[in-house]
N, C-alpha and C positions, 0 to 999 in steps of 0.2 A: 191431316184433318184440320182443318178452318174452324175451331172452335174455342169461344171466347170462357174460359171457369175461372170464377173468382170464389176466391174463399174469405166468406165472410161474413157476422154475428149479423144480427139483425138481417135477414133473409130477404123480408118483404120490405125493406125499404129498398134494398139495395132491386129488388124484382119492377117495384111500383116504378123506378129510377129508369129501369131498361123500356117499360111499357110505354111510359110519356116521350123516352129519345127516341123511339122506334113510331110514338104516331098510332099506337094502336087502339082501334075506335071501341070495339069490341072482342072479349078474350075467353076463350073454356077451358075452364078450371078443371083438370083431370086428377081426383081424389083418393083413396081409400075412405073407408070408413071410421078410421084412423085417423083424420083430420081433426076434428073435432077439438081432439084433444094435444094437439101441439099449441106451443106456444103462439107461433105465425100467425096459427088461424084466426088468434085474436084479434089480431092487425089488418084482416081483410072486409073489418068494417070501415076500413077509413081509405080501400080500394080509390086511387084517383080514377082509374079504369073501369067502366063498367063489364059486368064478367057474367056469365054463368056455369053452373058448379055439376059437373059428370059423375059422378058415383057408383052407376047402375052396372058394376060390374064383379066376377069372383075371382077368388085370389088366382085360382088356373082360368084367365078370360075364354070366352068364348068369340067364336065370330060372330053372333046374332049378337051380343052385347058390344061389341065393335063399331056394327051397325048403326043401331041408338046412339052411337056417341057422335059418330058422322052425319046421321040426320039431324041433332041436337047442332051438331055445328054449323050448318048449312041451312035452317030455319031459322036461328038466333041470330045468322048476320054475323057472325065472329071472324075474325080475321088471325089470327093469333092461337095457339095450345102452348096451355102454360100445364106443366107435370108437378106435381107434389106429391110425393110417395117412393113406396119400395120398387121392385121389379118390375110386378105385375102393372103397378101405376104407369111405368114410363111405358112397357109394351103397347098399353090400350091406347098411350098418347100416340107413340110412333106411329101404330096400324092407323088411329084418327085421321092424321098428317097424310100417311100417303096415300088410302083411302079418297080422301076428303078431293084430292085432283082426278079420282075416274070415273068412270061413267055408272051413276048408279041403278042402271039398266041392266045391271052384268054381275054375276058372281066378285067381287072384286079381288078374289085370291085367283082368278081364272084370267087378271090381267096383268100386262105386263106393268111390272113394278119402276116408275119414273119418278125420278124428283119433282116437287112444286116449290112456288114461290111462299107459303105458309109459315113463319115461323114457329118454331118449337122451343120452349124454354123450357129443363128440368131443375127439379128443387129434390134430390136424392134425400129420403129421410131412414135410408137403411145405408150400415158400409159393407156394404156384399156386393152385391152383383154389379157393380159399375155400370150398367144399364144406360147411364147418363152420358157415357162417352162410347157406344158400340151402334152399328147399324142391325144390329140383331132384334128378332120382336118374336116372341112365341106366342098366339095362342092356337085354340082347338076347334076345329069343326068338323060336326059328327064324330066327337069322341076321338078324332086322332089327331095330335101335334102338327102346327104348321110350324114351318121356321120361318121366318121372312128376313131376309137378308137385301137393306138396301142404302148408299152411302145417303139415301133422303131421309134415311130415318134417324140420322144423328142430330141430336137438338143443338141448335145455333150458340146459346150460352147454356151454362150448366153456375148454379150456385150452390156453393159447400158451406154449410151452415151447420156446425156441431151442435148448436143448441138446440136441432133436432133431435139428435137421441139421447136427451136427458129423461125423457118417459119413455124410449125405447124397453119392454122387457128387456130381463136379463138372458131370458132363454134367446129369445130372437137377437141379442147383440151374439152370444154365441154361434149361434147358428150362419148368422150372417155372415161374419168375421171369417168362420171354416171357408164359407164360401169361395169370398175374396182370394184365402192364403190357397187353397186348392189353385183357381182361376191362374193365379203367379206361378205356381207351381207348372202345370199343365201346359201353359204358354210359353216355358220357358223352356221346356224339352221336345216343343210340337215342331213339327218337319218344316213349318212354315216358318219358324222362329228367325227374324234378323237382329241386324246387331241393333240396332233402335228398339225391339220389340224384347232382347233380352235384359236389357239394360231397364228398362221400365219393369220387368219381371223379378229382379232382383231389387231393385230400391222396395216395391212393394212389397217383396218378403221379408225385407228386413225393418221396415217400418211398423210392419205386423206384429212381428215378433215382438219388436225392444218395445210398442205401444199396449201389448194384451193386457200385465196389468192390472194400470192404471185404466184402460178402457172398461175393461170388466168392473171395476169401482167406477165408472164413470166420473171420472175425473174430464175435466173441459180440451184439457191440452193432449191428453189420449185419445180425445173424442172427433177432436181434430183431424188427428194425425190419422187415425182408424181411417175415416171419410176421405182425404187423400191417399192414401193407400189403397183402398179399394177401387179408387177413381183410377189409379196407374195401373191397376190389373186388369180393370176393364177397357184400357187405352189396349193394353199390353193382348189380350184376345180379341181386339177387334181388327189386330192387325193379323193374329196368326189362330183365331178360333180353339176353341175345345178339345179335348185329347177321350181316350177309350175311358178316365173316372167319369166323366161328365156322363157320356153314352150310356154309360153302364148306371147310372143313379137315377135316370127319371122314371123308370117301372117300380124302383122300390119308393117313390115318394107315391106313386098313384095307388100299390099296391097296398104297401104300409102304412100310409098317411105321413111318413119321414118327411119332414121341411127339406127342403132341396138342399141346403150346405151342409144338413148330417147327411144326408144320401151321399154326398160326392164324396164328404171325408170318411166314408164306410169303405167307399169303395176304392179310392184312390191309395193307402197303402200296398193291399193287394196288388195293384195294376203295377206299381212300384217295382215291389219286389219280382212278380213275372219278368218285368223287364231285365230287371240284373240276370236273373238265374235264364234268361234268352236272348246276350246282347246279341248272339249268332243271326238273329231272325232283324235286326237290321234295318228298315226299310228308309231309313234318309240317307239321301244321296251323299249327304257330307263322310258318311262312314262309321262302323262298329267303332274306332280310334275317337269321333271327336262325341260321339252319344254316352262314353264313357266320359268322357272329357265334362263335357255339361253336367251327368248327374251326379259326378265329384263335385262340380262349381256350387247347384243344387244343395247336394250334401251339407257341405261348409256352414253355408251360408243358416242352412237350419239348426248349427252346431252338433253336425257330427264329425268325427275323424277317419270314417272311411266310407264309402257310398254303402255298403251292406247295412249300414248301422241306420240310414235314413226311414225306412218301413219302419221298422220298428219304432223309431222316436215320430215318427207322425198317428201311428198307431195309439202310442200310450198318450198322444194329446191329444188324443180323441177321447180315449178315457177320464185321462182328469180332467176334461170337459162337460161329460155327459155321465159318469161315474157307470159306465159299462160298456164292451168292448165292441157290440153291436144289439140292436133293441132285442127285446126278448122276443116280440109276436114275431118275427123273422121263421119262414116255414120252407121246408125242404119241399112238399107238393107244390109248391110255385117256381120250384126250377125253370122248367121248360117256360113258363111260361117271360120270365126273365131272359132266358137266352133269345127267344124270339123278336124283343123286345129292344135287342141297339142296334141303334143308326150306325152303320154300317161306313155311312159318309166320314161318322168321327172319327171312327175306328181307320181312316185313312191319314188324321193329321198324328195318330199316332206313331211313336217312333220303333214303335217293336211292333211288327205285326202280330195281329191276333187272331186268330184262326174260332171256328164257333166252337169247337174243341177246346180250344182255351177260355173262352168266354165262358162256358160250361164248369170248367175247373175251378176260375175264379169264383164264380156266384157260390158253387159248392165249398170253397175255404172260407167265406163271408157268412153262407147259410152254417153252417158246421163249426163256427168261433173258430177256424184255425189261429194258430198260437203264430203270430212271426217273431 
C-alpha cells in the first residue's frame, strides 16, 4: 500500500502544507457534525485553500447522500477530498472519490469500481475503525448494506492527530478502542492472515492494551498511541478482512441501536470460544496444528496462560467497560431474524467454519447471558 501517514499535532497545518505541495485549486471538506467542535476546525479559517464543507450525511450513510456529495464535488470545481471524522466520514469520502470518475447517468454501485486520479486525504478523529488505511466503504441502499471494496478507495496521505480526541466522549473512546482491539484480533486468526498482516495484528494489540489506561483518562501520549494502533488494525484488515464477530454484529447494532465496537466485542468472545471447543471444523489450509498455534500466540499476547482462558478475559473487559455483560434490551424473538442476517462471505475468512446451526447457537448464548 503506497500511503503517506504522518503523525502529527497540529493537523491543519501540517494538511494546509500537503494542499499548497500538491497544487490543489479547490478541495471538499467531508465532515460530521462533529466538526464544529474540534480543535482543527478552528484553524480552517485561515484555509490557504479554498474548500467547501459536505456534511449532508447519517452516521449509517446512505447512497442518495453519496450522491449530493459527488454532485457537490463536480459543481464546486474541486479537485481534492479531504476527510475529517470517524468511520462513517471516511466511507462517504471514499464512495465521493470513486464515485466522482463514473458516469452519472448510471446507478453508480451498478459500475464497475476503478481507480481515479482524485486525491484523498483522511484526518481520523476516532481510534476505531482504521478506515483511514483500508479500501473498504460501507453504506446503504434501499435499506441494505453495500460493501465497496476498492484499492481506489484508500486515501493518499492519512494524518494522526491525537489532539483530536481530547473532546472525544468517553463512551465513544470506548467503544471505539473495542473496535480497533476486536479488528487485531479478527485479522490475526483470519485464513487470509500473512506474516506481514500478523505482525501489524499483534503490535496493535499490544499497543491497545498497555495504552487503555491512560487513554481512557485521556492523557495526550495514550491518545496517540490509541490512533496508531488502530491505524495498524486497520492496515492489518485491509490486508486480510473481517472474521464471523464482525458478521455477526451488524444486525445487532441496526437492531439494538449498539455502536458497532460493543456489537463486535458482544459478539466476538462467543465466536472465540466456538472456535476452541471446534478446532476439528478447521477450515484454513495451514491446519487444526498452526490455528491452535495462533490463538495461543492470540492468548498471550492478551495476558492469558492457556488459549481456553482468552473468552473469558475478553468477556469480562467488556464488562468492566460497559459495567454489563451484554445490553439489557437484547431479545430472544429477534433470533431468526439475527441468523438471517450474516454475511456469509465473512463467515469464509473465518478459521472455524460456522454452520447456520451454529450461528443460531451463538446468537442464543449472547441472547441468553451465557456465562463463559
Amino acid at each position: 500500500m503506497n500511503q503517506t501517514i504522518l503523525c502529527r499535532r497540529n493537523a491543519s497545518k501540517e494538511l494546509f502544507s500537503l494542499l499548497k505541495k500538491s497544487k490543489t485549486d479547490k478541495f471538499l471538506l467531508v465532515c460530521d457534525r462533529a466538526f464544529p467542535f474540534l480543535k482543527l476546525s478552528k484553524e480552517f479559517a485561515n484555509c490557504p485553500v479554498p474548500y467547501v464543507t459536505f456534511n449532508q450525511f447519517t452516521p449509517n450513510p446512505v447512497y442518495e447522500d453519496v450522491c449530493k456529495g459527488v454532485e457537490l464535488f463536480r459543481k464546486q470545481g474541486c479537485d481534492t477530498i479531504v476527510a475529517v471524522g470517524g468511520g462513517s466520514t471516511m466511507d462517504v469520502a471514499k464512495c465521493i472519490k470513486l464515485f466522482s470518475g463514473m458516469d452519472p447517468g448510471q446507478n453508480y454501485l451498478q459500475q464497475e469500481l476503478e481507480d481515479n486520479p482524485i486525491p484523498l486525504i483522511a484526518v481520523p478523529t476516532t481510534s476505531g475503525t482504521g478506515s483511514e488505511s483500508t479500501r473498504f466503504a460501507v453504506i446503504y441502499y434501499q435499506g441494505t448494506k453495500q460493501s465497496i471494496s476498492s484499492s481506489g478507495a484508500i486515501p493518499q496521505a492519512v494524518i494522526l492527530d491525537a489532539d483530536v480526541l481530547d473532546t472525544l466522549p468517553l463512551y465513544q473512546k470506548k467503544c471505539t478502542m473495542l473496535d480497533a482491539l476486536c479488528q487485531a484480533i479478527e485479522s490475526w486468526w483470519s485464513v487470509n492472515s500473512t506474516q506481514e498482516s500478523r505482525m501489524l495484528s499483534q503490535r496493535a494489540v499490544r499497543m491497545i492494551l498497555d495504552a487503555m489506561d491512560g487513554y481512557l483518562a485521556n492523557r495526550p501520549e495514550e491518545n496517540e498511541t490509541m490512533l496508531m494502533a488502530a491505524n495498524l488494525a486497520g492496515q492489518a484488515i485491509n490486508i486480510t478482512q473481517t472474521t464471523a464477530a464482525h458478521a455477526m454484529s451488524y444486525k445487532l447494532t441496526s437492531l439494538f441501536g449498539l455502536p458497532h465496537g460493543r456489537a463486535v466485542g458482544v459478539c466476538l468472545p462467543y465466536v472465540w470460544q466456538y472456535m476452541l471447543d471446534h478446532l476439528e471444523f478447521c477450515i484454513d489450509t495451514r491446519g487444526q496444528s498452526y490455528l491452535l498455534e495462533i490463538l495461543t500466540e492470540i492468548s498471550r499476547e492478551i495476558g492469558c496462560d492457556s488459549p481456553k482462558d482468552a473468552p473469558k478475559r475478553m468477556a469480562d473487559l467488556y464488562t468492566a467497560l460497559f459495567q454489563e455483560e451484554v445490553p439489557e434490551n437484547f431479545r430472544m424473538e429477534e433470533l431468526d431474524l439475527l441468523v438471517e442476517s450474516v454475511n456469509t462471505v465473512r463467515l469464509k475468512n473465518n478459521p472455524v467454519i460456522l454452520s447456520t446451526e451454529a450461528i443460531r447457537s451463538l446468537y442464543s448464548w449472547i441472547l441468553n447471558r451465557r456465562t463463559l
